[in-house]
N, C-alpha and C positions, 0 to 999 in steps of 0.2 A: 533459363531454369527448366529443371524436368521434375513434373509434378507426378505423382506416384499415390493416389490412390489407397488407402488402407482396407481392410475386411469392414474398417466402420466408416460408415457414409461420409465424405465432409470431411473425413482425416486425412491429411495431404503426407506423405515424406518427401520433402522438397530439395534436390539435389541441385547447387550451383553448377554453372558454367564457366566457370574461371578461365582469365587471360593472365598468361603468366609472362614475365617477358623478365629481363636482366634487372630490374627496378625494384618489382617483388610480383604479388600479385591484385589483381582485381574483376572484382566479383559482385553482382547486382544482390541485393538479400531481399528487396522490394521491386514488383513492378505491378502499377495498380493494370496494367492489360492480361497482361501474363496471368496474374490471380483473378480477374474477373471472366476469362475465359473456362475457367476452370471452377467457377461457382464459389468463389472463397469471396466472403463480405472483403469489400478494399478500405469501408472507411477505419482510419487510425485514429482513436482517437485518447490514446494513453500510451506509454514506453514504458518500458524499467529496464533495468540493470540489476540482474541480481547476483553479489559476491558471495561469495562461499568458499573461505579459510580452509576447511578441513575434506578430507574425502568423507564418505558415507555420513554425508550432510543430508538429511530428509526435507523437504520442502512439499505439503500440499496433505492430501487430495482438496483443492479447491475448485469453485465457480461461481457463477452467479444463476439467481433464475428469475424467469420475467417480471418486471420487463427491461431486466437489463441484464439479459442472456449475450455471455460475451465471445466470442471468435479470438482464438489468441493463434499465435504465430512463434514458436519458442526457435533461436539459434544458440548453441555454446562456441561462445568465442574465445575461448580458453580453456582448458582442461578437457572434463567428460561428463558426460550425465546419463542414466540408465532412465529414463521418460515412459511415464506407463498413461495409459487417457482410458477412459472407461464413459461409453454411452450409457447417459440416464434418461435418454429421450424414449419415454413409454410406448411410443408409435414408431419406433425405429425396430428395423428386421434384427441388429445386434442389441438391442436395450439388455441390458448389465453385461455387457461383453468387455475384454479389455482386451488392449495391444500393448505393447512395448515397444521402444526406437533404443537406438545408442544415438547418442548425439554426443561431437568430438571434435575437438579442432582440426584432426584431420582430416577427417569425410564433410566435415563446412556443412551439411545438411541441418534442413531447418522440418519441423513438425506445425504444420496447423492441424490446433483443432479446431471442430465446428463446437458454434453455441449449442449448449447443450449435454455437453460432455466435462467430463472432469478432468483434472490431470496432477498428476504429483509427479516429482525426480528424486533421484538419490546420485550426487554426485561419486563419483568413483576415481577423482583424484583430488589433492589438494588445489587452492587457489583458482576453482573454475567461477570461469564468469559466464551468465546468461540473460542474455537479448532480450526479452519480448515484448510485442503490442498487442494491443487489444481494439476491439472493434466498439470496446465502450467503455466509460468511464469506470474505476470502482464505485460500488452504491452498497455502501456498509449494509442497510437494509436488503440488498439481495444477494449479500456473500450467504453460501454455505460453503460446507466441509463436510468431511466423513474421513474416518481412521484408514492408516495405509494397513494395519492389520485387521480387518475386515474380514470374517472368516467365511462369508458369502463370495466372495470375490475368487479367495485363497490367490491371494499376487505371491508371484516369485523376486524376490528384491536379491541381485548377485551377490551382497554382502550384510554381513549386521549392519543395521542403524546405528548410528553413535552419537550423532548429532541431532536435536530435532526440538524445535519450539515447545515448551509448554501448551501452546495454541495447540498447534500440530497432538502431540503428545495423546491431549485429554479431548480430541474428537469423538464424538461416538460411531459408532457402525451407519450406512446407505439408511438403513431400513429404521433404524433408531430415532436417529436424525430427522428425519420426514413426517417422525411423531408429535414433534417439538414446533414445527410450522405453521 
């Protein structure tokens, strides 16, 4: 695997090394040396799968915060996803900064974040599936959120939203949010 570094500390774009031969192919998505060489927490200690029927499906901005600030590792194993992560680590050189990845079944790359950071996607085809783990349990008492329309942010999202939790929906803004805590 080749680890690729983002503008925000601790954001990995993680590009496989795929062996492809007459069979089909295969491809490592974990290796706890590979990730520990490269400062990424290795322990796993949650998965999901997440489906999503429709394209411009909104999922997030989610996290947790201490003390069960989590490390997450996102792969789309089917369709596409538009992944934006935003550091809220106050002592970080980008704090309220954002990136964006495409993540795709065809480019197989995977995004970690570090704890610390948030992250939302908006899938951009129908019936995309997506991988992730985390480096810690969920702990309902250290979930937050914040709204993916957030006009401190001003994120660029390729398409309307069309789809999107209630949860998601009635989030309030970064700055809001942190008033409620």
């Amino acid at each position: 695997m080749k680890f690729y570094e983002q503008k925000i500390a601790g954001v990995f774009l993680i590009e496989p090394e795929p062996f492809e031969d007459e069979r089909g192919v295969f491809r490592r998505h974990f290796c706890e040396q590979e990730f520990s060489e490269n400062g990424i927490i290795t322990d796993v200690k949650q998965s999901n799968v997440s489906e999503n029927k429709y394209a411009h499906t909104l999922r997030g901005f989610h996290y947790q915060v201490d003390p069960y600030e989590e490390g997450k590792t996102l792969s789309c194993l089917k369709g596409s996803i538009y992944d934006v992560v935003v550091d809220l680590r106050p002592n970080s050189k980008t704090y309220m900064q954002w990136i964006s990845v495409e993540l795709n079944e065809k480019n197989k790359h995977s995004i970690h974040i570090a704890p610390g950071c948030a992250n939302a996607f908006l899938t951009t085809k129908p019936n995309t599936i997506i991988h992730y783990y985390m480096s810690e349990l969920y702990a309902p008492d250290s979930y937050q959120g914040f709204s993916y329309e957030d006009p401190e942010f001003n994120f660029v999202w390729p398409a309307q939203i069309e789809h999107i939790s209630d949860k998601d929906k009635n989030l309030l803004n970064y700055r809001d949010s942190l008033e409620i805590l």
